[in-house]
Kinemage of the C-alpha trace (Angstrom):
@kinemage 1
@onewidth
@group {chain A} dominant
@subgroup {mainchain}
@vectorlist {calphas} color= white
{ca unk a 1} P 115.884 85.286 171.536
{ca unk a 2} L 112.492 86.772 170.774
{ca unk a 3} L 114.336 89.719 169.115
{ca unk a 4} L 116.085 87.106 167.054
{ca unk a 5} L 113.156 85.808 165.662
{ca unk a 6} L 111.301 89.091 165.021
{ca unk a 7} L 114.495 90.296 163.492
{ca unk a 8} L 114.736 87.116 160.967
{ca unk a 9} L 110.900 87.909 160.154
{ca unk a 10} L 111.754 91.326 159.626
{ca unk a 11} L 114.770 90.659 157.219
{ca unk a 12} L 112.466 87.613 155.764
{ca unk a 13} L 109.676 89.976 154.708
{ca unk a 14} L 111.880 93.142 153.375
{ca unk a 15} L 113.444 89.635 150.882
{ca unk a 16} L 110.580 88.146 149.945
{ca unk a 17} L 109.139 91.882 149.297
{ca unk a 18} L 112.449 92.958 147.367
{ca unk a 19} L 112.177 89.649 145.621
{ca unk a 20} L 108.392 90.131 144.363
{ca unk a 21} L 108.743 93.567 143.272
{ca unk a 22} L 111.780 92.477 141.000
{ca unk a 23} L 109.701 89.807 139.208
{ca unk a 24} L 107.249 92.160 139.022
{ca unk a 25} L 109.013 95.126 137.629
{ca unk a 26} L 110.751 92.264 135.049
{ca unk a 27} L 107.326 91.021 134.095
{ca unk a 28} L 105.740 94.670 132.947
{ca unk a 29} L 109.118 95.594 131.372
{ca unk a 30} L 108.599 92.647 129.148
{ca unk a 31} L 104.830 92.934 128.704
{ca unk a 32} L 105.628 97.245 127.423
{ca unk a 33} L 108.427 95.983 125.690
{ca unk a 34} L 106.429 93.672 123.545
{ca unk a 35} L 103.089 96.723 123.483
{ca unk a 36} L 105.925 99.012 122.399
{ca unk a 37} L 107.253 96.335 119.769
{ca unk a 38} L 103.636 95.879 118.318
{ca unk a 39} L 103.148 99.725 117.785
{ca unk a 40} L 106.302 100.332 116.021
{ca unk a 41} L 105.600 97.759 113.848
{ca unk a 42} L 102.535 98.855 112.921
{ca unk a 43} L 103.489 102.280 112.302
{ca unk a 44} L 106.003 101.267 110.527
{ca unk a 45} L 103.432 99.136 108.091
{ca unk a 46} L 101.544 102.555 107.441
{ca unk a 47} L 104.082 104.571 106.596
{ca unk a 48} L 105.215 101.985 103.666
{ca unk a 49} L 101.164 101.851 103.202
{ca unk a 50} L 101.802 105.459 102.821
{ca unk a 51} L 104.757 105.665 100.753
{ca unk a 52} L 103.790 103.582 98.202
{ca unk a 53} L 100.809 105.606 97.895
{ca unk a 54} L 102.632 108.693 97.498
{ca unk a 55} L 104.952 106.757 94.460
{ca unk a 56} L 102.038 105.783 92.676
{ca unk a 57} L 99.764 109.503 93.195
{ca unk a 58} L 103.722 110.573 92.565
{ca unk a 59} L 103.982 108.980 88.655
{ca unk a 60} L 100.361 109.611 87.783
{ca unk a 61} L 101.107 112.994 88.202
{ca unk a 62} L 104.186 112.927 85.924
{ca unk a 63} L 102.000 111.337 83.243
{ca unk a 64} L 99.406 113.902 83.947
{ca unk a 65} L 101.727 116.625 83.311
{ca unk a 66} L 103.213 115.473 79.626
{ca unk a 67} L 99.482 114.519 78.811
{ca unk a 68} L 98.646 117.909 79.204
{ca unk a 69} L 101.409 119.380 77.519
{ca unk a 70} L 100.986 116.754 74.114
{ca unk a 71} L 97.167 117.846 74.519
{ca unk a 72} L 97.371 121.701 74.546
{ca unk a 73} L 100.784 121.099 72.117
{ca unk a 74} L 98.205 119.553 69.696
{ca unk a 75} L 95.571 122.165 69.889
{ca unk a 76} L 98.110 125.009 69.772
{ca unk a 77} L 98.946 123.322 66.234
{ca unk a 78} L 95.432 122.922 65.216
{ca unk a 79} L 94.763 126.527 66.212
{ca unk a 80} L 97.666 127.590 64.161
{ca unk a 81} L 96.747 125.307 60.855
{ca unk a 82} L 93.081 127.037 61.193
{ca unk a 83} L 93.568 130.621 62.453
{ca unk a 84} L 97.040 131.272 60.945
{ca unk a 85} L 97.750 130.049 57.604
């Protein structure tokens, strides 16, 4: 009977053990999930942060480049009015 009882303890413990490291193992899933969750959306935030940036450097460089073409378009013709007539 003794062996009975330890055996019942024995098979007790290795459940109750089994049992804790489940809710356990559940519990940090859950908490990386949501750390993992957090990070990805705030990545995701800076690289639209980014990409907008980019656009707008993106279109003030087009406008830079056919302001410096009417500008050196314009003193081409001056040149040639003064230099050339």
């Amino acid at each position: 009977m003794s062996i009975e009882v330890g055996l019942l303890i024995a098979i007790g413990g290795f459940v109750l053990s089994f049992v804790v490291a489940l809710t356990t193992s559940k519990r940090n899933t859950q908490q990386d999930s949501e750390k993992e969750g957090y990070q990805l959306g705030i990545l995701t935030q800076k690289l639209n942060d980014i990409d907008k940036k980019l656009e707008k450097i993106e279109k003030k460089l087009d406008n830079y480049d056919t302001d410096i073409r009417k500008i050196a378009q314009e003193e081409i013709e001056k040149h040639v009015l003064k230099y050339h007539s």
